[in-house]
GUTORKOL-142181 format. One record per residue (C-alpha): residue in one letter; x, y, z; residue number from 1. Coordinates in steps of 0.02 Angstrom, whole numbers, plus 32768, in hexadecimal, padded with zeros to 4 digits. Layout:
REM residues N
(A,(X,Y,Z),NUM);
...
This chain:
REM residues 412
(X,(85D4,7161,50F4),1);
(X,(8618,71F8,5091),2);
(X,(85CB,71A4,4FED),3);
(X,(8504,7192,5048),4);
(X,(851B,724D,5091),5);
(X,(8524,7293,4FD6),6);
(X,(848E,720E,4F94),7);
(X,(8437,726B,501F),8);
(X,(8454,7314,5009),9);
(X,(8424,72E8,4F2A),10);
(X,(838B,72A4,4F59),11);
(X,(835E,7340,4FD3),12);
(X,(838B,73A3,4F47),13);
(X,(832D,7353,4EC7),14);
(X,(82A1,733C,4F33),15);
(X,(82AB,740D,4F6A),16);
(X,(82AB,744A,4EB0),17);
(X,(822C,73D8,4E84),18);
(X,(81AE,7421,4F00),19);
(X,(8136,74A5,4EC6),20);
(X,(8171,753A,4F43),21);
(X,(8218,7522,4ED9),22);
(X,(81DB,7528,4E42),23);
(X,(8173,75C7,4E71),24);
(X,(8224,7618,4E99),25);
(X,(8277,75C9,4DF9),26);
(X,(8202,761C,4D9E),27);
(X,(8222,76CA,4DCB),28);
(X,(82AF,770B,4D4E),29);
(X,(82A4,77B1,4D4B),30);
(X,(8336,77DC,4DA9),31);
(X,(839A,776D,4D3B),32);
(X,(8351,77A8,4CA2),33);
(X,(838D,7866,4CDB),34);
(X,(8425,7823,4CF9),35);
(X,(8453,77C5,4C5A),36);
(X,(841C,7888,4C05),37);
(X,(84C1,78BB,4C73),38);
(X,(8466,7939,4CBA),39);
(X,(8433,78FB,4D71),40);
(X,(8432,7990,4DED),41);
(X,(841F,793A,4E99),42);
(X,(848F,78EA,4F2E),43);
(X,(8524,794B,4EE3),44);
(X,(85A7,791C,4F5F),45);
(X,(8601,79C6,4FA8),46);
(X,(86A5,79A9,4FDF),47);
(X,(86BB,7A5F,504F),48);
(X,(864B,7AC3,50C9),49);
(X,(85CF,7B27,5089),50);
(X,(860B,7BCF,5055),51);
(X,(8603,7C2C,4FB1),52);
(X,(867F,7BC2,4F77),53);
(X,(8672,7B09,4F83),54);
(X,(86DC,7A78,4F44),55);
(X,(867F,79F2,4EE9),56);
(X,(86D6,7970,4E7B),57);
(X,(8778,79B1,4EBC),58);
(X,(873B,7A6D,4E64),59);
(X,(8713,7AF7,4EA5),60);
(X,(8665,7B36,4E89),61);
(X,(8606,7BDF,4EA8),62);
(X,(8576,7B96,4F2A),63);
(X,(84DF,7BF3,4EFF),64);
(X,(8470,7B64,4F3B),65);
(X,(8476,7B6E,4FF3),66);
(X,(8402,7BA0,5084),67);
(X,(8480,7BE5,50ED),68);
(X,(8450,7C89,50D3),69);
(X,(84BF,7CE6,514A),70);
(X,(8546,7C72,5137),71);
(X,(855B,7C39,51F7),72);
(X,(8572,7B6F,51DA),73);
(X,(8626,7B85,51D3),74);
(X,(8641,7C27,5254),75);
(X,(86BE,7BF8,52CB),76);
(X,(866A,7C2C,535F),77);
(X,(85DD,7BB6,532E),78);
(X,(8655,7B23,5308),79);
(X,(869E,7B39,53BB),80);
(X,(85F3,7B3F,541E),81);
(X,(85C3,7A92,53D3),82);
(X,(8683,7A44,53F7),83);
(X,(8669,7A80,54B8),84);
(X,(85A5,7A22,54BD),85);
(X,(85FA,797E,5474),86);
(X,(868B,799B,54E7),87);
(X,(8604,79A9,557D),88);
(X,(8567,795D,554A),89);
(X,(85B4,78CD,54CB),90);
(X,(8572,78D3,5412),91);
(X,(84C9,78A7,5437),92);
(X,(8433,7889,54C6),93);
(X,(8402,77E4,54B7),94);
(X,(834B,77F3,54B6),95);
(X,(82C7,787C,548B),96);
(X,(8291,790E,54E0),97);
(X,(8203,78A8,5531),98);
(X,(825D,7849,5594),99);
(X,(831A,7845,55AB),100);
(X,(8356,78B8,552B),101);
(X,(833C,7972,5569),102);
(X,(83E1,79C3,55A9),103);
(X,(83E3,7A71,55F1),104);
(X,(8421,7ABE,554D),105);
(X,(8384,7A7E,54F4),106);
(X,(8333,7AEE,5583),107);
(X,(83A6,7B82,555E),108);
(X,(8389,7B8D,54AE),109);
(X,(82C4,7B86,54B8),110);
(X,(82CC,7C18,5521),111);
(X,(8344,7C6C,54B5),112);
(X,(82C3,7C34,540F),113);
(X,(8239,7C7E,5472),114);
(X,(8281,7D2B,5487),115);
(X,(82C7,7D1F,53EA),116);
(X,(8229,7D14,5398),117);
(X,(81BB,7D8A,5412),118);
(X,(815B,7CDE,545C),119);
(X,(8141,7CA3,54F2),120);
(X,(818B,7BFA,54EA),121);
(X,(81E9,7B8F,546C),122);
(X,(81F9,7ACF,544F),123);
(X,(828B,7A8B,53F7),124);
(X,(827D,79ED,538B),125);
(X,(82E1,797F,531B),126);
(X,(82C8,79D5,5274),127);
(X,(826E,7A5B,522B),128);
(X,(8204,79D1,51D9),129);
(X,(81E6,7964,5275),130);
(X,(81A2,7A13,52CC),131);
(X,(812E,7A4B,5225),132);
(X,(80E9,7969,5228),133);
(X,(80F1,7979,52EE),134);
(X,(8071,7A29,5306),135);
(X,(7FFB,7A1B,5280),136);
(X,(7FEA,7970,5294),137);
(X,(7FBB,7970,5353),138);
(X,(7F83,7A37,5376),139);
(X,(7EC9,7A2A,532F),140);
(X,(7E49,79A8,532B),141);
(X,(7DC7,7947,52B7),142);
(X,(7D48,79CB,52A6),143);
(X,(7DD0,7A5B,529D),144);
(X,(7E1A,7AAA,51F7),145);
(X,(7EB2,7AB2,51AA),146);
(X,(7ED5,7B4C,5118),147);
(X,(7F6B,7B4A,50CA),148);
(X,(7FC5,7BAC,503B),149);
(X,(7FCB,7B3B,4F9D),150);
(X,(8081,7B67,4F9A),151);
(X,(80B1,7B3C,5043),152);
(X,(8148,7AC2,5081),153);
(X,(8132,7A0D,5065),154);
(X,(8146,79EE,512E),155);
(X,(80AA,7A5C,5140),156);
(X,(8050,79DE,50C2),157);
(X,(807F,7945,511C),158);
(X,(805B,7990,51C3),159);
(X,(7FA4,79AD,5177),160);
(X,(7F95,78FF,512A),161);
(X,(7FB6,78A7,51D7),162);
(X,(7F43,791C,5223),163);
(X,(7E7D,78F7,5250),164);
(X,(7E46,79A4,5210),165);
(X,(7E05,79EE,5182),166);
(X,(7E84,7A1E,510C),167);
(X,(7E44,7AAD,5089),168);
(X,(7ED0,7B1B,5017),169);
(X,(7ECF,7BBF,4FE4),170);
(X,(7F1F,7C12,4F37),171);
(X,(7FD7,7C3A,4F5B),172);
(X,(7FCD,7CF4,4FC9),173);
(X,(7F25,7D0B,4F71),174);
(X,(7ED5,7D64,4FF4),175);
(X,(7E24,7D47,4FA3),176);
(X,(7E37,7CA3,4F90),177);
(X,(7E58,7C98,5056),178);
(X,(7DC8,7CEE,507F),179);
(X,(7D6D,7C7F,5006),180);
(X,(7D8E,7BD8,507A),181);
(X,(7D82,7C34,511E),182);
(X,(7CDC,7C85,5103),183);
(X,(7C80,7BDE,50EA),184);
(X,(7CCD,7B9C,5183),185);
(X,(7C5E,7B8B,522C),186);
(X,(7C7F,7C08,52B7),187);
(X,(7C9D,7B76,532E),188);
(X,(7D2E,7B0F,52EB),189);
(X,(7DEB,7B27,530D),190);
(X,(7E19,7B74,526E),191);
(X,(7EE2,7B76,524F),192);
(X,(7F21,7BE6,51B7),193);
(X,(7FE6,7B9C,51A0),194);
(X,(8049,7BFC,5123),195);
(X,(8112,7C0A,50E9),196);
(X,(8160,7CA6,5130),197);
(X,(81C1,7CAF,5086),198);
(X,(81A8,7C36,5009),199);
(X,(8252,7BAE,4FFB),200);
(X,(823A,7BAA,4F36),201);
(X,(81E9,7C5A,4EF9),202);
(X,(8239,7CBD,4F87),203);
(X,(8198,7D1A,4F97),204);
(X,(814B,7D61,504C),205);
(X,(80B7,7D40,5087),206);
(X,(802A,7DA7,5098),207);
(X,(8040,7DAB,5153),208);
(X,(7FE2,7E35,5178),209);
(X,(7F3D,7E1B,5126),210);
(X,(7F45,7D53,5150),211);
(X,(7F3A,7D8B,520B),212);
(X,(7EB2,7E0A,51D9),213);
(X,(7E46,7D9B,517F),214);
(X,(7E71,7D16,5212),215);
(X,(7E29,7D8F,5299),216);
(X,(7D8E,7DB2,522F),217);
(X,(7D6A,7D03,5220),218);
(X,(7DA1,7CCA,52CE),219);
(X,(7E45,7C74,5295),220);
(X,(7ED5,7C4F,52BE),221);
(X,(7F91,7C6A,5269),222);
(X,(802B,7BEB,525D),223);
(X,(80BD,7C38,5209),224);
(X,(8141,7BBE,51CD),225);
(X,(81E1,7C2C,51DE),226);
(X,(8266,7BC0,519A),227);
(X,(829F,7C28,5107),228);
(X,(8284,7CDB,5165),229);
(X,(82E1,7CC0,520B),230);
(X,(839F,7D19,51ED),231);
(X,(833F,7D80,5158),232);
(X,(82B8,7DF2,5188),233);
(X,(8288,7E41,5219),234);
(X,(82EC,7E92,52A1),235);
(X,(839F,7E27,52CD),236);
(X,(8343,7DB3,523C),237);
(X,(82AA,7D86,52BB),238);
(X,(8251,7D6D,522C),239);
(X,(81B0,7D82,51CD),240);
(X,(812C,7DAA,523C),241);
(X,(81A5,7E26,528B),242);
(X,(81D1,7E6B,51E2),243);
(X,(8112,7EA3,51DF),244);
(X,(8110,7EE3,5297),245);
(X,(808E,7E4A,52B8),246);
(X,(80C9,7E03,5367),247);
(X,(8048,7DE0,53DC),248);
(X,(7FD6,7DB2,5330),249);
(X,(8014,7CFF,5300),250);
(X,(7FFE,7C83,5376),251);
(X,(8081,7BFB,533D),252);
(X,(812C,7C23,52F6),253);
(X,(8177,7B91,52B3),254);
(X,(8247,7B8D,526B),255);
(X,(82C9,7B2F,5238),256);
(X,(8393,7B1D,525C),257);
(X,(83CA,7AF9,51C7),258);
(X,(83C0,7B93,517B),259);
(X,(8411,7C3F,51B0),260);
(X,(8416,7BDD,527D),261);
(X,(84AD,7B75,5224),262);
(X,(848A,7ACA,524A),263);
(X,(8400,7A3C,5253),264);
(X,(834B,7A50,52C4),265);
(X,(82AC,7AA5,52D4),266);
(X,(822E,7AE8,5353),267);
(X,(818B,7B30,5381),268);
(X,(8160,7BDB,53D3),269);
(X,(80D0,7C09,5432),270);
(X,(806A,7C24,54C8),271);
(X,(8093,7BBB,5564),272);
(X,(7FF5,7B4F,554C),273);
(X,(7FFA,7B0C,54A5),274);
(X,(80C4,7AF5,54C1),275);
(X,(8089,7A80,553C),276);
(X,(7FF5,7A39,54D7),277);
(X,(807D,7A09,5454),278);
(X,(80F5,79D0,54CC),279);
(X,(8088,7944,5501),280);
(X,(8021,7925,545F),281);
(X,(80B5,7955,53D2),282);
(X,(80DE,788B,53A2),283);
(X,(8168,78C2,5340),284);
(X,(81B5,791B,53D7),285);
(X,(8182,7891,5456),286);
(X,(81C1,77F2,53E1),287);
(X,(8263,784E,538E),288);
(X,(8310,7859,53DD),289);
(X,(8334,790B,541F),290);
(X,(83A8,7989,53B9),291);
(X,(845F,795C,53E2),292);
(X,(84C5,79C6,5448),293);
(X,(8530,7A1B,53C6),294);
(X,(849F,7A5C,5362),295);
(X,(8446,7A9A,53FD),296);
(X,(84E4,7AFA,542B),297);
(X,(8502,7B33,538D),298);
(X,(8450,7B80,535D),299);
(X,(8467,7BE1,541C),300);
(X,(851E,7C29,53EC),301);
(X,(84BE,7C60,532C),302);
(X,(8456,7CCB,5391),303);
(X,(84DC,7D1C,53E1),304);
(X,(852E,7D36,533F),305);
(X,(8493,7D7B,52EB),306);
(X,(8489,7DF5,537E),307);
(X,(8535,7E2B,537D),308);
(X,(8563,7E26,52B5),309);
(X,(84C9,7E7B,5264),310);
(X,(8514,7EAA,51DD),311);
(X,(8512,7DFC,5195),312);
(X,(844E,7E22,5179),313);
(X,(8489,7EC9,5126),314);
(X,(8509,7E63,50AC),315);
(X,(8483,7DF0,507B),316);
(X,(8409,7E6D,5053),317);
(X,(8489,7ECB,4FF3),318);
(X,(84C3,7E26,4F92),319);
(X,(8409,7E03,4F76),320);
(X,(83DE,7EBB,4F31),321);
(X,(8479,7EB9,4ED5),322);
(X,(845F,7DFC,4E83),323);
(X,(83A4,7E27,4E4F),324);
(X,(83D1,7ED9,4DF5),325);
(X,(8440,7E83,4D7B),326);
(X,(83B3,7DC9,4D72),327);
(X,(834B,7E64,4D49),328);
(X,(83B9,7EAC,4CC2),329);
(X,(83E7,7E14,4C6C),330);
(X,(8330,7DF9,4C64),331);
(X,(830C,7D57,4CBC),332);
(X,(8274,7D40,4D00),333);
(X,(8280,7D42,4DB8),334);
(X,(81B5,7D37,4E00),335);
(X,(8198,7D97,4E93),336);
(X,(822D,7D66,4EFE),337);
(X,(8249,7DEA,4F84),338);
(X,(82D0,7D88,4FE3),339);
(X,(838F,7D41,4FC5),340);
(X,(8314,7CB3,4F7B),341);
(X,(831A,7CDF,4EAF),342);
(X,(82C5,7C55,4E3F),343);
(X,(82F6,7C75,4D9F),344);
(X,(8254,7C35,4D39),345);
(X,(8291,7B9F,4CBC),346);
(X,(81DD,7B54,4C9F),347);
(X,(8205,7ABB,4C4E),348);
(X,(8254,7A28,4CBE),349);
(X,(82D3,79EC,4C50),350);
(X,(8314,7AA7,4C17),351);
(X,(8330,7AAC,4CD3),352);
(X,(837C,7A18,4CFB),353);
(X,(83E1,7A32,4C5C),354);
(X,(8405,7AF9,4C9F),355);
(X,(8449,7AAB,4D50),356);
(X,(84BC,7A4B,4CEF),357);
(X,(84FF,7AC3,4C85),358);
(X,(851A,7B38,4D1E),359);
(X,(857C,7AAE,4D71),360);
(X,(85FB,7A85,4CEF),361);
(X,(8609,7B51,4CE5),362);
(X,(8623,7B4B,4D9F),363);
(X,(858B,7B7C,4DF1),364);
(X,(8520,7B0B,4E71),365);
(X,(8472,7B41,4E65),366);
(X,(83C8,7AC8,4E88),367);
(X,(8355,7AA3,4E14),368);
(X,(82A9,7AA1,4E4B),369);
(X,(821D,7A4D,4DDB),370);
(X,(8178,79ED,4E24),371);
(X,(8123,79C3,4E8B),372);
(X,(819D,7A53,4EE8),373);
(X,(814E,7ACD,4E74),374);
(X,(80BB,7AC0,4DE6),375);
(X,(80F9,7A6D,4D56),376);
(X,(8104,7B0C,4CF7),377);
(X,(815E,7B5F,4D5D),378);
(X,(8206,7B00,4D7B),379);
(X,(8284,7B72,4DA4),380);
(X,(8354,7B7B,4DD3),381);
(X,(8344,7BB0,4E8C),382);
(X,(83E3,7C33,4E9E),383);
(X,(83F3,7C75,4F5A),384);
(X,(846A,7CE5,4F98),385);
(X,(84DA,7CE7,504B),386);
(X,(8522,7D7D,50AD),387);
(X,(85CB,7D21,509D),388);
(X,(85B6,7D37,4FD7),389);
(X,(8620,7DD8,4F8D),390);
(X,(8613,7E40,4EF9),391);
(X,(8681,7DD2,4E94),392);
(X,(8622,7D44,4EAA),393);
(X,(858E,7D89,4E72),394);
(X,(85B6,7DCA,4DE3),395);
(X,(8619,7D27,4DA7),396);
(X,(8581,7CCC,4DD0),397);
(X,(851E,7D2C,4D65),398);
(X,(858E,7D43,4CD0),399);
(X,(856F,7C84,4CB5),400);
(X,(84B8,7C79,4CE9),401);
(X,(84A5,7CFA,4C57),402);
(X,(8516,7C97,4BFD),403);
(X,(84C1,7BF4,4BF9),404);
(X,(840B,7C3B,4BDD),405);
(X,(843A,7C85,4B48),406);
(X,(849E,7BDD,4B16),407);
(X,(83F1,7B86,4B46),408);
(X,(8380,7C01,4AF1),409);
(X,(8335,7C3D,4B9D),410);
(X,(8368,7CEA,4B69),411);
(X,(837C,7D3C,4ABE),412);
């Protein structure tokens, strides 16, 4: 018996590789081929919470790769809320929002979002991707438009591929370029303009206030994916389009969890009738399981936190002023970042893969970001700064960035 079970499972296998959708994936090496270089930068395994210091390997390492900006994923009052949902709810609902999986908290947080964010009403989803493939997917229809930055998220470009509407891009913040595509539009379409906040690889704002300009000119309307400026600009870290004193001008807000709210998730803000367009059109809200317990508790106690600590948002701009003077002085070239987000320009894939590496064995965790994330020619070592970051760590950090440029002949 034992002896046919492994004549069966040799002939599945020979049968498997032998098919031609294995042979596609066979033939893919480049990961391998990156990794037989020794200088493989992804799925690093980290061994520790995320704070400036992490332990990977069984080291410790200076993490200047994360997107916890204010450092709240491992705040104890944070920790707590979640161990009191399990301890209540159980670790997860079962179901999606839909149908069985809405408890009150997911209620409670969507009002807290909302006010948050100066909206009217919030919906909460799985992910900050599911909401971005969710809302532009479902919100406009086949003789609408989509216009979207070149340089925006790759959630916001999936969301437009499953979409019926017309998808058009404009040059990244090139106001000009905008106007351009909106100006040969007709007057009687939906026409959505969906932009990053601030941009998660060249840490760059958008141009808020002339997008909603040019969108009331030509009868538009404004998404603002928010994922990289909630806990980082505007007041209590409300984000970009109340960093530019916009609120009551963009009609969709759309953020993530995973960032400065410390854990996993995503939602949607605005009024009360397209919250409930999306709540009953949104597939990726209506066919995913709801976001557990824990992480709903957890992004409500962040708030609170935010509220009551705001000096973390001072500490992060001071780490982020402080980090860029001395990029600045060393002479890296650091693009237009005006956030804890500083790309330090590389321009060659392999210099930056072979930069991340370096940085790594020095002790530094940094991300290395080369395309499609960015244009080929400009690959770059994405370095972003926390409030939880001091002085020290700065400055140790950036001893051996300088360090292994010169080594590398990115600076003289």
């Amino acid at each position: 018996m034992l002896l046919n079970c492994y004549i069966f499972a040799f002939l599945f296998i020979l049968i498997m590789k032998n098919s031609l959708l294995h042979k596609k994936m066979a033939a893919y090496t480049a990961p391998q081929e990156v990794q037989k270089a020794g200088i493989y930068p992804y799925f690093k395994v980290i061994e520790s919470a995320q704070e400036p210091e992490v332990i990977y390997k069984g080291k410790r390492m200076l993490m200047f790769g994360s997107n916890s900006y204010l450092g709240l994923t491992n705040h104890p009052r944070i920790k707590q809320a979640a161990i009191k949902a399990i301890e209540k709810y159980g670790t997860g609902c079962a179901g999606s929002r839909f149908l069985n999986g809405t408890i009150d908290l997911h209620i409670e947080l969507e009002k807290k979002l909302a006010e948050y964010v100066n909206m009217e009403e919030a919906l909460v989803f799985s992910t900050g991707f599911l909401t971005n493939q969710g809302v532009i997917s479902s919100i406009t229809g086949r003789h609408d438009y989509l216009i979207i930055d070149d340089s925006d998220h790759a959630s916001i470009i999936e969301g437009t591929r499953l979409s019926f509407s017309k998808v058009l891009k404009y040059k990244h913040n090139n106001m000009e370029s905008l106007e351009f595509v909106l100006k040969g539009l007709p007057n009687d379409r939906i026409k959505l303009i969906i932009t990053d906040g601030v941009f998660s690889m060249e840490g760059d704002i958008a141009p808020l206030p002339e997008i909603v300009s040019l969108a009331e000119k030509y009868g538009a309307s404004v998404m603002v994916d928010d994922a990289h400026g909630l806990g980082v600009l505007g007041k209590f870290g409300s984000g970009t389009v109340s960093h530019f004193g916009l609120n009551g001008k963009v009609e969709l807000i759309m953020g993530t969890f995973s960032k400065s709210l410390a854990t996993v998730g995503g939602f949607i803000a605005g009024s009360k009738e397209v919250i409930n367009y999306l709540k009953h059109n949104a597939r990726s809200l209506i066919f995913s399981a709801s976001l557990t317990p824990a992480s709903v508790a957890s992004v409500i106690e962040a708030i609170n936190v935010i509220h009551e600590e705001p000096h973390r948002i001072e500490k992060l701009w001071e780490n982020t002023n402080y980090a860029k003077k001395i990029f600045s002085e060393a002479g890296f070239d650091t693009g237009n970042s005006q956030t804890p987000i500083i790309p330090l320009y590389i321009r060659n894939d392999h210099l930056t893969f072979k930069f991340t590496q370096e940085l790594a064995d020095n002790g530094v965790f940094v991300n290395p970001v080369i395309s499609p994330a960015v244009k080929p020619e400009d690959s770059l070592i994405r370095f972003s700064l926390m409030a939880t970051h001091e002085k020290h760590h700065i400055d140790e950090a950036l001893e051996k960035c300088t360090k292994v440029a010169k080594k590398l002949g990115i600076l003289n």
